[in-house]
NUBA-910162 format. One record per residue: residue number from 1; residue in one letter; x, y, z of N, C-alpha, C in turn. Coordinates in nm, 3 decimals. Atoms other than C-alpha are relative to their C-alpha. Layout:
BEGIN
+-----+------+---------+---------+---------+---------+---------+---------+---------+---------+---------+
!  nr ! rest !    n.c1 !    n.c2 !    n.c3 !   ca.c1 !   ca.c2 !   ca.c3 !    c.c1 !    c.c2 !    c.c3 !
+-----+------+---------+---------+---------+---------+---------+---------+---------+---------+---------+
! NUM !    A !       X !       Y !       Z !       X !       Y !       Z !       X !       Y !       Z !
...
+-----+------+---------+---------+---------+---------+---------+---------+---------+---------+---------+
This chain:
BEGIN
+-----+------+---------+---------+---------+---------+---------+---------+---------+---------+---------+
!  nr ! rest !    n.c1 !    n.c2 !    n.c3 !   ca.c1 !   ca.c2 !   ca.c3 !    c.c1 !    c.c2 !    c.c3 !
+-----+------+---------+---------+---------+---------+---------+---------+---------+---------+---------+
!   1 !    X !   0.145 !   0.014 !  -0.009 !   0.389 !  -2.728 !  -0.302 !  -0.052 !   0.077 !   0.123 !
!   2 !    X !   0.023 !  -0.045 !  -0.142 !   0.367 !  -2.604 !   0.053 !   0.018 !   0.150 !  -0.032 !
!   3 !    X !  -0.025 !  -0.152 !  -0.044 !   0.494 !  -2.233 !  -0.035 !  -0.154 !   0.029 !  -0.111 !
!   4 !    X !   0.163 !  -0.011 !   0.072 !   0.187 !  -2.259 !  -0.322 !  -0.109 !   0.002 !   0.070 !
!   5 !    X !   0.089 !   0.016 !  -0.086 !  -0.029 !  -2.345 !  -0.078 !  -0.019 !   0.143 !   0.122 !
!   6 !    X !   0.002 !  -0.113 !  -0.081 !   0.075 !  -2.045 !   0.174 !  -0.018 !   0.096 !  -0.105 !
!   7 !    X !   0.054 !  -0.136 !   0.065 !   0.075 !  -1.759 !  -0.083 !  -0.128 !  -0.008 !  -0.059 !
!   8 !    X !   0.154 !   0.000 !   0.055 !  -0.232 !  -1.887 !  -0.227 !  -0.110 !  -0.007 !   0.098 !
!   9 !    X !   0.105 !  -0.013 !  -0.132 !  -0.415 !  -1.903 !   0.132 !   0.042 !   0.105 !   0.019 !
!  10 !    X !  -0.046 !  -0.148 !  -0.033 !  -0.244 !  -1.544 !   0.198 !  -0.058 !   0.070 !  -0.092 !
!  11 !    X !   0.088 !  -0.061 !   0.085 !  -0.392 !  -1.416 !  -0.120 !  -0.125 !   0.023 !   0.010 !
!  12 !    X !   0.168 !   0.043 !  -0.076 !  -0.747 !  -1.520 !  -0.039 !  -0.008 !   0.060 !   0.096 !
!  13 !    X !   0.020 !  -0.052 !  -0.133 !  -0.707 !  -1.427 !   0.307 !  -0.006 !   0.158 !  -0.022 !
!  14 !    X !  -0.021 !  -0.182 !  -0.002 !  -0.585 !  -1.031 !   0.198 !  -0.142 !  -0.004 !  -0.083 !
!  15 !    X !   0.101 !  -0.044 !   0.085 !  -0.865 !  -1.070 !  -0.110 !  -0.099 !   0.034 !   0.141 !
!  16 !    X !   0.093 !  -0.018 !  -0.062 !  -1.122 !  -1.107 !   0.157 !   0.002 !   0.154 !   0.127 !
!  17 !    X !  -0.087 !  -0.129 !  -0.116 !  -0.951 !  -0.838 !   0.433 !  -0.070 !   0.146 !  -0.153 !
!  18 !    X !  -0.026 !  -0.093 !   0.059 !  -0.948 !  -0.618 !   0.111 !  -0.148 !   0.050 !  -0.033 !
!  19 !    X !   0.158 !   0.015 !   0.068 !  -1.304 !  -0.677 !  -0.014 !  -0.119 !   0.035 !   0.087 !
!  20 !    X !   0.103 !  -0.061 !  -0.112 !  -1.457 !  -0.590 !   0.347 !   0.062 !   0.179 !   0.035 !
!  21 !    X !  -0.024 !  -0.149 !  -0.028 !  -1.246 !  -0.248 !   0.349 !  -0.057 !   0.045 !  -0.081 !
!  22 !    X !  -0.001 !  -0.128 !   0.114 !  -1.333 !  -0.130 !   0.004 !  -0.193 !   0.034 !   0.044 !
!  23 !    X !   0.138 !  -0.040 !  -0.024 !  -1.722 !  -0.127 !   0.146 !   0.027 !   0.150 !   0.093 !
!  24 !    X !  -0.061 !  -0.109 !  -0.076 !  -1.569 !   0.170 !   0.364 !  -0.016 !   0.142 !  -0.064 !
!  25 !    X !   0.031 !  -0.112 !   0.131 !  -1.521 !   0.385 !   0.055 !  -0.092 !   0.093 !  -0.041 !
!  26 !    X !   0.143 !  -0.095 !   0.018 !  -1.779 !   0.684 !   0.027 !   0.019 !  -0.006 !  -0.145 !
!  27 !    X !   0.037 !  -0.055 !   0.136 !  -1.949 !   0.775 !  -0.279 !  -0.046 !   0.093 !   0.008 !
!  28 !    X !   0.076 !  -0.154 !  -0.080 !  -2.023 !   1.134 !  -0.344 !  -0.126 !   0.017 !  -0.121 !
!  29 !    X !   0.110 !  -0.026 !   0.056 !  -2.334 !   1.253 !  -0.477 !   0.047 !  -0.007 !  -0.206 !
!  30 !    X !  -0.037 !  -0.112 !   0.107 !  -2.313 !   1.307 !  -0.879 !   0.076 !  -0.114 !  -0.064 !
!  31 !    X !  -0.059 !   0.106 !   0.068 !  -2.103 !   0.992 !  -0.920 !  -0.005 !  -0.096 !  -0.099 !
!  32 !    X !   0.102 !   0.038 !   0.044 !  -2.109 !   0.732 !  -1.142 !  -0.026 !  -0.137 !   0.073 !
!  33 !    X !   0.093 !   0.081 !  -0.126 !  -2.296 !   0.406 !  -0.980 !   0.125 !  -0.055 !   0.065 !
!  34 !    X !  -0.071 !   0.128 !  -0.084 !  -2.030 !   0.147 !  -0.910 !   0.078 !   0.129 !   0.100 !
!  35 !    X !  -0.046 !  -0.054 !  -0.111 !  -1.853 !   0.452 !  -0.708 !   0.169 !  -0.006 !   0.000 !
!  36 !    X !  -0.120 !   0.053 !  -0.042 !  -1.448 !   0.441 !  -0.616 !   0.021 !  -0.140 !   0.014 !
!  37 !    X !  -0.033 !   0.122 !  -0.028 !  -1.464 !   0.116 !  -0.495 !  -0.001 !  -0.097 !  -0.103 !
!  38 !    X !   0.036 !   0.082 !   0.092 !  -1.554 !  -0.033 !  -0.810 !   0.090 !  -0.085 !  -0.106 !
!  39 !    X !  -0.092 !   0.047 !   0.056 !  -1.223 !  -0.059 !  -0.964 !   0.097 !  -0.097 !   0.121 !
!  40 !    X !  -0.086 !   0.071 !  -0.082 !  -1.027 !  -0.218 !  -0.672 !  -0.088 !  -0.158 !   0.027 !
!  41 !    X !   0.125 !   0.136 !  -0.024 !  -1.353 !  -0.484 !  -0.607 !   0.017 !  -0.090 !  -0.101 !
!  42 !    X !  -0.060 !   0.071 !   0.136 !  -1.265 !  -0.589 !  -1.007 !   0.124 !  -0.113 !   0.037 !
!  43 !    X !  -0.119 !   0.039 !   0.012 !  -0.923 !  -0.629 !  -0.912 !   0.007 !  -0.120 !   0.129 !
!  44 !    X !   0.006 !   0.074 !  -0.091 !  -1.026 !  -0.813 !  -0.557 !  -0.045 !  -0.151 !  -0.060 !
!  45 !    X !   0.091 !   0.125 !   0.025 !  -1.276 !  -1.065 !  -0.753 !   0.142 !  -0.073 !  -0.099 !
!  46 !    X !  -0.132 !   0.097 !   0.074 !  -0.976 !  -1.156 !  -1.018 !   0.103 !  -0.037 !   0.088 !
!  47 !    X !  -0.108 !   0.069 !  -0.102 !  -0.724 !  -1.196 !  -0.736 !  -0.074 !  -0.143 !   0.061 !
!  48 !    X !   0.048 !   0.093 !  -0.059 !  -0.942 !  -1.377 !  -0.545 !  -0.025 !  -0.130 !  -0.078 !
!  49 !    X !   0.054 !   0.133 !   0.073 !  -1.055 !  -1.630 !  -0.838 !   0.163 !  -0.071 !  -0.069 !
!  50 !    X !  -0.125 !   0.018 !   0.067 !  -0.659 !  -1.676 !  -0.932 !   0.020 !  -0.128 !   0.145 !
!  51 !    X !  -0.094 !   0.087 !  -0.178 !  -0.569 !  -1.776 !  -0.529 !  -0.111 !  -0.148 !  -0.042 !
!  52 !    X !   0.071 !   0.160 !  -0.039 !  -0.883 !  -2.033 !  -0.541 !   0.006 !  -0.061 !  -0.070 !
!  53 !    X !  -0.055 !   0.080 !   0.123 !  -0.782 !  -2.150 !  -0.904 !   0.100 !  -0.106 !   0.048 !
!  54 !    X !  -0.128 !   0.023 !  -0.043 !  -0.443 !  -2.225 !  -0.763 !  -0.030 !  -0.107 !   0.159 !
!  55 !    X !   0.070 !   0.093 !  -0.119 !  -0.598 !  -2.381 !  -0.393 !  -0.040 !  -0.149 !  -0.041 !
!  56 !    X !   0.021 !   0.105 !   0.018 !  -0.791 !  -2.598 !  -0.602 !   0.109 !  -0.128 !  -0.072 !
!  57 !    X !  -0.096 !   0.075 !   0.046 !  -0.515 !  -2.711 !  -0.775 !   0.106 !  -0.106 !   0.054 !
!  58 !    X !  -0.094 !   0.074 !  -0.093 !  -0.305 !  -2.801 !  -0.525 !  -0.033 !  -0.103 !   0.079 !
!  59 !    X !   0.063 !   0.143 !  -0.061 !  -0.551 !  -2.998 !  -0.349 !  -0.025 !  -0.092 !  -0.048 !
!  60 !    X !   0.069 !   0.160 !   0.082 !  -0.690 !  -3.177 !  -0.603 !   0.142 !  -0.098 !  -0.066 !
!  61 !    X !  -0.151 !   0.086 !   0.052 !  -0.294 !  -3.307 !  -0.683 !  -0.006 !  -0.100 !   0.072 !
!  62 !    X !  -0.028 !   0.118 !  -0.107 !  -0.306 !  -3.508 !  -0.334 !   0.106 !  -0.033 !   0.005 !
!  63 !    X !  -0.156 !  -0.006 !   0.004 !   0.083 !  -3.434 !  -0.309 !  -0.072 !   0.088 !   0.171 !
!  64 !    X !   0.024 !  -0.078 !  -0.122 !  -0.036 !  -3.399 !   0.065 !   0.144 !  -0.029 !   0.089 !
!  65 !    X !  -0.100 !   0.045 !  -0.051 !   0.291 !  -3.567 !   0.196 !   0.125 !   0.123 !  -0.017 !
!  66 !    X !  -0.079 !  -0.104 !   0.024 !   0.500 !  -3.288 !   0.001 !  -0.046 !   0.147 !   0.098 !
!  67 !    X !   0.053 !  -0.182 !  -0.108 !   0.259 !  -2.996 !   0.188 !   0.065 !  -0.009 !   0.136 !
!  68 !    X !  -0.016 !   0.008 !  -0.195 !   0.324 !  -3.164 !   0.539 !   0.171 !  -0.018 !   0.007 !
!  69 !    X !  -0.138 !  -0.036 !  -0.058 !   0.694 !  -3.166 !   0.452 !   0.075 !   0.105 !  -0.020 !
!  70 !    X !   0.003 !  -0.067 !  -0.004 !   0.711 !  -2.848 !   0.373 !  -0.050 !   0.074 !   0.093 !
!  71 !    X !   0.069 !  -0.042 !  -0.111 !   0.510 !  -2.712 !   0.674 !   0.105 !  -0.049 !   0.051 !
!  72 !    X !  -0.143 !   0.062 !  -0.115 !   0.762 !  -2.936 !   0.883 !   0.137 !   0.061 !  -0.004 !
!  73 !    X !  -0.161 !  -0.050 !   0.035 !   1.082 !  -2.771 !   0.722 !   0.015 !   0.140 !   0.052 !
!  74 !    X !   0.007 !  -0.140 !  -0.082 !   0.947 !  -2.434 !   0.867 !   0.052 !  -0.001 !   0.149 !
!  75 !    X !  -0.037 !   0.021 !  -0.130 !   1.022 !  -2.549 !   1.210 !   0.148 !  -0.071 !   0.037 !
!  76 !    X !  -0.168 !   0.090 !  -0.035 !   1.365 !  -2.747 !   1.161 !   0.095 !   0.143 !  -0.047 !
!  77 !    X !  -0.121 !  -0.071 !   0.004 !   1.680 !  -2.613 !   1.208 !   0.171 !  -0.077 !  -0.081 !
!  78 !    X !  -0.099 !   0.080 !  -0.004 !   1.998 !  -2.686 !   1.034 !   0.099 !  -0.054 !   0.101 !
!  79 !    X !  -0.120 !   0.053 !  -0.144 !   2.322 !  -2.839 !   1.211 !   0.040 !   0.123 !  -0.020 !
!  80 !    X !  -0.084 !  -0.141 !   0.015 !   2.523 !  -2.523 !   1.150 !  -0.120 !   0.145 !   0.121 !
!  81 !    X !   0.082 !  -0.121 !  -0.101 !   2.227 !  -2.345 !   1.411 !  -0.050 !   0.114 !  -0.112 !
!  82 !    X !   0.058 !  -0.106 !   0.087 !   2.115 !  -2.100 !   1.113 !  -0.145 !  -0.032 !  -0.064 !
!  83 !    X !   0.129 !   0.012 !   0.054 !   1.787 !  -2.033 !   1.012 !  -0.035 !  -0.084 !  -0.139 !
!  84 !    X !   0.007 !   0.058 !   0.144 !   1.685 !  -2.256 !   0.690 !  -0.102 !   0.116 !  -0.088 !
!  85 !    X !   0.041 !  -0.114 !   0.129 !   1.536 !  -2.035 !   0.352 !  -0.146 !  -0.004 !   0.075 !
!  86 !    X !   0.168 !  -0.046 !  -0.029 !   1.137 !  -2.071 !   0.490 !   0.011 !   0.092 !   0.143 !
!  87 !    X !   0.001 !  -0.105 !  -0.099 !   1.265 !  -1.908 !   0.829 !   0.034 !   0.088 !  -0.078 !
!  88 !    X !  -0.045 !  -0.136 !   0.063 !   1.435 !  -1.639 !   0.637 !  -0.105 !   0.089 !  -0.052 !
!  89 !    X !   0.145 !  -0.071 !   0.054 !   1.127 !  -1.563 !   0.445 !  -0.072 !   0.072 !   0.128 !
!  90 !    X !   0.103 !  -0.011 !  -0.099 !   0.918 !  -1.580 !   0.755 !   0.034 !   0.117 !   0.076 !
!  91 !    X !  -0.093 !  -0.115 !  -0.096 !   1.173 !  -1.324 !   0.938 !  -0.031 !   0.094 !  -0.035 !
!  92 !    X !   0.051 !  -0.119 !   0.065 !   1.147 !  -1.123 !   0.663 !  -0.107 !   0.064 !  -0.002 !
!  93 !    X !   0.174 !  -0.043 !  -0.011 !   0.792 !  -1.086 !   0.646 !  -0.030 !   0.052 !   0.159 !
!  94 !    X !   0.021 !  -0.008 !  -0.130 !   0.754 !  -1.076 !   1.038 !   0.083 !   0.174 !   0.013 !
!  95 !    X !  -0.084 !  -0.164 !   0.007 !   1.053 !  -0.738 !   0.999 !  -0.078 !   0.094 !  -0.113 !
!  96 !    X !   0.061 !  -0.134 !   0.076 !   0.858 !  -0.589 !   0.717 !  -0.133 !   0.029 !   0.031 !
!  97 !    X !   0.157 !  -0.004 !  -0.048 !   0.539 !  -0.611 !   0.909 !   0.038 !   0.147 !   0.153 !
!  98 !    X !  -0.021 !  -0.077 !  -0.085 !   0.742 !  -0.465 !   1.224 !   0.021 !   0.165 !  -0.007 !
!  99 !    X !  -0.090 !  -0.100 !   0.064 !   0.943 !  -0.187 !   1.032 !  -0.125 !   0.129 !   0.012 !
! 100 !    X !   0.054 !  -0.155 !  -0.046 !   0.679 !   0.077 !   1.007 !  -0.069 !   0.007 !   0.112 !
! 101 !    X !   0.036 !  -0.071 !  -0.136 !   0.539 !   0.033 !   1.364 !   0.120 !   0.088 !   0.061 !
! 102 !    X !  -0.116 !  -0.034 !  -0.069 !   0.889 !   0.103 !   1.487 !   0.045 !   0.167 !  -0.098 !
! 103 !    X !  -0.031 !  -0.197 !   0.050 !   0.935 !   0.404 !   1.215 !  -0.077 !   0.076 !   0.048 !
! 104 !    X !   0.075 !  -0.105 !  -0.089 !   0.662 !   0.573 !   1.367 !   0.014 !   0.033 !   0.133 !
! 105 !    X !  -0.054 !  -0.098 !  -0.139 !   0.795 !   0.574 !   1.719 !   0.117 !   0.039 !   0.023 !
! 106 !    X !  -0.096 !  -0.007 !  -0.067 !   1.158 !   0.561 !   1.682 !   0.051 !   0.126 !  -0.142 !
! 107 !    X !  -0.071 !  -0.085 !   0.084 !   1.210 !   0.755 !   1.336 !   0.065 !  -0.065 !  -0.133 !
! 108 !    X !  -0.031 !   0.082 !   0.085 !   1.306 !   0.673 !   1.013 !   0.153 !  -0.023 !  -0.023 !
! 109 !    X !  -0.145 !   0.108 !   0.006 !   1.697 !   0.648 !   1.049 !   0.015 !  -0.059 !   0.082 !
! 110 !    X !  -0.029 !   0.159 !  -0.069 !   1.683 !   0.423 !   1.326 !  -0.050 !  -0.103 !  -0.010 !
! 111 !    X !   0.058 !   0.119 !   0.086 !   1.433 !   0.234 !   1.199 !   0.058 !  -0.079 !  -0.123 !
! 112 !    X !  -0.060 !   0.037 !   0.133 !   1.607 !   0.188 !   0.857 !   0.144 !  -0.064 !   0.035 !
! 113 !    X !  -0.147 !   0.053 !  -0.052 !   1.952 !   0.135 !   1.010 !  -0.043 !  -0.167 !   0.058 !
! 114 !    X !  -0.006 !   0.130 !  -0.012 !   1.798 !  -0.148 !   1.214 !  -0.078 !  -0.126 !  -0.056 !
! 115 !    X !   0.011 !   0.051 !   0.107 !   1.597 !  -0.284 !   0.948 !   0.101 !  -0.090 !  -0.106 !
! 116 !    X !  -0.051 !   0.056 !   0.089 !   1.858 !  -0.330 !   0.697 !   0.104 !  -0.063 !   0.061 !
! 117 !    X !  -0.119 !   0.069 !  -0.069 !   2.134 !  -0.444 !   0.972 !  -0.082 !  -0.108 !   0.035 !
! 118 !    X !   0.027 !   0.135 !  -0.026 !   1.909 !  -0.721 !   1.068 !  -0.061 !  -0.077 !  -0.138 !
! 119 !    X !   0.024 !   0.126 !   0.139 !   1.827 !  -0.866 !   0.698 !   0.122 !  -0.010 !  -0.024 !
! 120 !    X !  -0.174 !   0.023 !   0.025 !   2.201 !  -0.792 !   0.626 !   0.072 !  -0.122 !   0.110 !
! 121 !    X !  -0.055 !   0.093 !  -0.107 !   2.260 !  -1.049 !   0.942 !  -0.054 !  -0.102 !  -0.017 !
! 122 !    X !   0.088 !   0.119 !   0.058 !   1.997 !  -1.273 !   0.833 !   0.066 !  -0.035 !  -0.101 !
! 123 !    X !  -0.072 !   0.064 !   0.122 !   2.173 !  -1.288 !   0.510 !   0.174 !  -0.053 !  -0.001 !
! 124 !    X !  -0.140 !   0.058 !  -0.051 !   2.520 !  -1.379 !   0.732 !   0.083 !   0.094 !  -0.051 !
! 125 !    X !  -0.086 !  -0.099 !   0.041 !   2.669 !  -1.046 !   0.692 !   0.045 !  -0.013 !   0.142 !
! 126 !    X !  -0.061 !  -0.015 !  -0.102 !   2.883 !  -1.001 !   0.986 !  -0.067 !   0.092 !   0.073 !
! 127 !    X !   0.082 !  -0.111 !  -0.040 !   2.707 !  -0.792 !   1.265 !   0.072 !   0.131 !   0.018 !
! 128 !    X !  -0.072 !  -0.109 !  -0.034 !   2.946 !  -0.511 !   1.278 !  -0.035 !   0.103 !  -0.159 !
! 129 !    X !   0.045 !  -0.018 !   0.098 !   2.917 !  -0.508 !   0.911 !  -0.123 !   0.032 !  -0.047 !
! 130 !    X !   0.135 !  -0.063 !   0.050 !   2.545 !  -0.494 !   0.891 !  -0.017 !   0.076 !   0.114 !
! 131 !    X !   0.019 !  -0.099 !  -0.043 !   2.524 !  -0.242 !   1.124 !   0.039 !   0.149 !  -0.087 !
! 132 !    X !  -0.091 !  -0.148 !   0.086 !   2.769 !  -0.006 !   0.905 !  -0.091 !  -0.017 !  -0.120 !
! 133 !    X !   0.119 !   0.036 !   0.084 !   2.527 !  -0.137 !   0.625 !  -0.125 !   0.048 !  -0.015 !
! 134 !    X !   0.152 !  -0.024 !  -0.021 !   2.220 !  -0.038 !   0.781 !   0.048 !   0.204 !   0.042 !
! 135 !    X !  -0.014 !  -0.145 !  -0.075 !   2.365 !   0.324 !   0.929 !   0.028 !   0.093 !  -0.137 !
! 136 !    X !  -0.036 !  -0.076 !   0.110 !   2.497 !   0.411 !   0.555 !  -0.106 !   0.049 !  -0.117 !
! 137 !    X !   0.111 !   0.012 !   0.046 !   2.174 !   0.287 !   0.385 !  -0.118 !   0.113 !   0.077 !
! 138 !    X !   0.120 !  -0.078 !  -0.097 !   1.965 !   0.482 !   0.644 !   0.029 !   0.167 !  -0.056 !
! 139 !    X !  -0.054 !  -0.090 !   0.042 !   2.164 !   0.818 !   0.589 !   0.017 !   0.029 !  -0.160 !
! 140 !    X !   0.005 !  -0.077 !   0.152 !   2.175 !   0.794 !   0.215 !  -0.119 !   0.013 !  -0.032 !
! 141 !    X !   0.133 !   0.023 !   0.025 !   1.809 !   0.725 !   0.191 !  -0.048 !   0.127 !   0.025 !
! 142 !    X !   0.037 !  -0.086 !  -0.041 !   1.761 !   0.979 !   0.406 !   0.018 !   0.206 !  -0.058 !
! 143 !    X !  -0.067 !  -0.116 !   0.088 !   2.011 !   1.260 !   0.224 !  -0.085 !   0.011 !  -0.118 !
! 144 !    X !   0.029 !  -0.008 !   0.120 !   1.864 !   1.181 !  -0.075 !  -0.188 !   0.079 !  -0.037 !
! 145 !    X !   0.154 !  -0.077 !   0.013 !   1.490 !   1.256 !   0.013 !   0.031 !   0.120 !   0.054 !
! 146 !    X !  -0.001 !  -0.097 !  -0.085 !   1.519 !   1.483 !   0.297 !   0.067 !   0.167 !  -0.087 !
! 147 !    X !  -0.112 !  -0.071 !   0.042 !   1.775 !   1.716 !   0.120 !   0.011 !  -0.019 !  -0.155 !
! 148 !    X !  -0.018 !   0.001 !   0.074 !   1.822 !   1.589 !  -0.236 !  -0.164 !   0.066 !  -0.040 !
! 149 !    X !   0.168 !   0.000 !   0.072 !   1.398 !   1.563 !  -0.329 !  -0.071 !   0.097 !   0.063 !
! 150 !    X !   0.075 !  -0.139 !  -0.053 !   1.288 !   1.813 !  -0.069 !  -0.105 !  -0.061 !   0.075 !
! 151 !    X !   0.063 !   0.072 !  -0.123 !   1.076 !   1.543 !   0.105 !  -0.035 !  -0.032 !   0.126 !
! 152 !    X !   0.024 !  -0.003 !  -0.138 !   0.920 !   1.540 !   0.433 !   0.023 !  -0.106 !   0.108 !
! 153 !    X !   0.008 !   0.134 !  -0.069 !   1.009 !   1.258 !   0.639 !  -0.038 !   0.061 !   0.120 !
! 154 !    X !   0.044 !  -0.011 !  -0.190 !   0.813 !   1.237 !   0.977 !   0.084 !  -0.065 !   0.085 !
! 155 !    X !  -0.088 !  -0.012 !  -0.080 !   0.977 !   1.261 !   1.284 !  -0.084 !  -0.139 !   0.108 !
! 156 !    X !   0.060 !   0.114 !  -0.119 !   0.920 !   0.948 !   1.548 !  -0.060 !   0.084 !   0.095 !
! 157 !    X !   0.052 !  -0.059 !  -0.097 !   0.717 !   1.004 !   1.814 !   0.110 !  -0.026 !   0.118 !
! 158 !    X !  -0.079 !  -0.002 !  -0.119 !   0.934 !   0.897 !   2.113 !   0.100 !   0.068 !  -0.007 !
! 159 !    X !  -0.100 !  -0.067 !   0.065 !   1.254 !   1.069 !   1.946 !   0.067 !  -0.066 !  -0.104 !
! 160 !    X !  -0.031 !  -0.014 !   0.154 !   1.403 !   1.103 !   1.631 !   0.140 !   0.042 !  -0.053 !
! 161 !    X !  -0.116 !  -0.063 !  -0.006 !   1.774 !   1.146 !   1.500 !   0.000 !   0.081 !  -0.101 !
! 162 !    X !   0.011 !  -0.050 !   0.101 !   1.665 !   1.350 !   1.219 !   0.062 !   0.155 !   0.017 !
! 163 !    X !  -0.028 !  -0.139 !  -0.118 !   1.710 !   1.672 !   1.483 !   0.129 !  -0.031 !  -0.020 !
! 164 !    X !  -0.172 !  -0.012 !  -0.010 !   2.108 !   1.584 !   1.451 !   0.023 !   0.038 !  -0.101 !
! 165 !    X !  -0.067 !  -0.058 !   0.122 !   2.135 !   1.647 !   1.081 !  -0.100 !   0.109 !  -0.132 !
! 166 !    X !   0.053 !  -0.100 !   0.079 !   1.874 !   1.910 !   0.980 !  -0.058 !   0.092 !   0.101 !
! 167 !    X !  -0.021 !  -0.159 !  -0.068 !   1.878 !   2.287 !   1.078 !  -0.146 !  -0.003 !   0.076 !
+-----+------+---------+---------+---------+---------+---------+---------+---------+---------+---------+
C-alpha cells in the first residue's frame, strides 16, 4: 500500500513538474493552434488523472496502519546489517539520479564502471567482482557504440578515459 502511495504521489508530482515545462514550448507562426505542446499536455492530463484515481483509492481504503508500516520499513535495518528491498529501490533511484551528473564530469567509462559496480554490490556481488562487472560492462558499452555504431560519446569535463582507447 505504501509503495502505491509513493509512485502515485511521484507521478502527480512529475505530472505537475511536466505540465509547467511544456508551457516553455514555442509555437511557430503557421502552426496548428494547440502547438507542440499539445500532445505531451494530453498525455500529462491522463497521467495525472490515473496517479489521483489511484491516491484516491488508497485513501479512501483507510489501510492507514499498512502505509505507516511501510514508510517505517524504509528506515529499518535488517540483523544481517544489509539494506532491506525499499532501501535498495531508494539507492537505486538516488544512483540513477546521480549517474549522469557524474557522466558529465568524470566520463562515461568511469561513470558506467562505477555505476554498475555499485548496483552489482547492492545486489551482494562481491566488491572485487562488481568492480570487474562494472569495468567490462563500461568497455563493452562503450566498444560497441564508440567503435561498433560510430557514436559520439562526450568526453567528461574534468577528464575522461576515453583518450586511452581512441586514436
Amino acid at each position: 500500500m505504501f509503495f502505491r502511495l509513493v509512485v502515485s504521489s511521484g507521478a502527480l508530482f512529475l505530472c505537475v513538474v511536466f505540465l509547467v515545462d511544456s508551457f516553455s514550448l514555442r509555437t511557430m507562426s503557421g502552426s496548428d493552434p494547440g502547438g507542440p505542446a499539445m500532445f505531451p499536455r494530453i498525455l500529462i492530463a491522463l497521467t495525472g488523472l490515473c496517479a489521483l484515481i489511484e491516491l484516491f483509492q488508497i485513501l479512501r481504503s483507510g489501510n492507514m496502519a499498512e502505509i505507516r508500516a511501510g514508510a517505517s520499513a524504509l528506515f529499518s535495518f535488517r540483523p544481517e546489517g544489509g539494506p532491506n528491498a525499499v532501501q535498495r529501490v531508494a539507492l537505486t533511484i538516488v544512483l540513477s539520479v546521480l549517474y549522469p551528473l557524474v557522466l558529465l564530469k568524470v566520463g562515461f567509462i568511469l561513470a558506467t564502471t562505477l555505476f554498475v559496480g555499485a548496483l552489482a554490490m547492492m545486489l551482494r556481488v562481491a566488491p572485487l567482482k562488481a568492480l570487474g562487472m562494472g569495468v567490462v560492462m563500461s568497455l563493452g558499452i562503450f566498444f560497441l557504440f564508440a567503435q561498433g555504431l560510430d557514436v559520439r560519446i562526450p568526453p567528461g569535463q574534468w577528464f575522461d578515459l576515453q583518450d586511452l582507447f581512441l586514436p
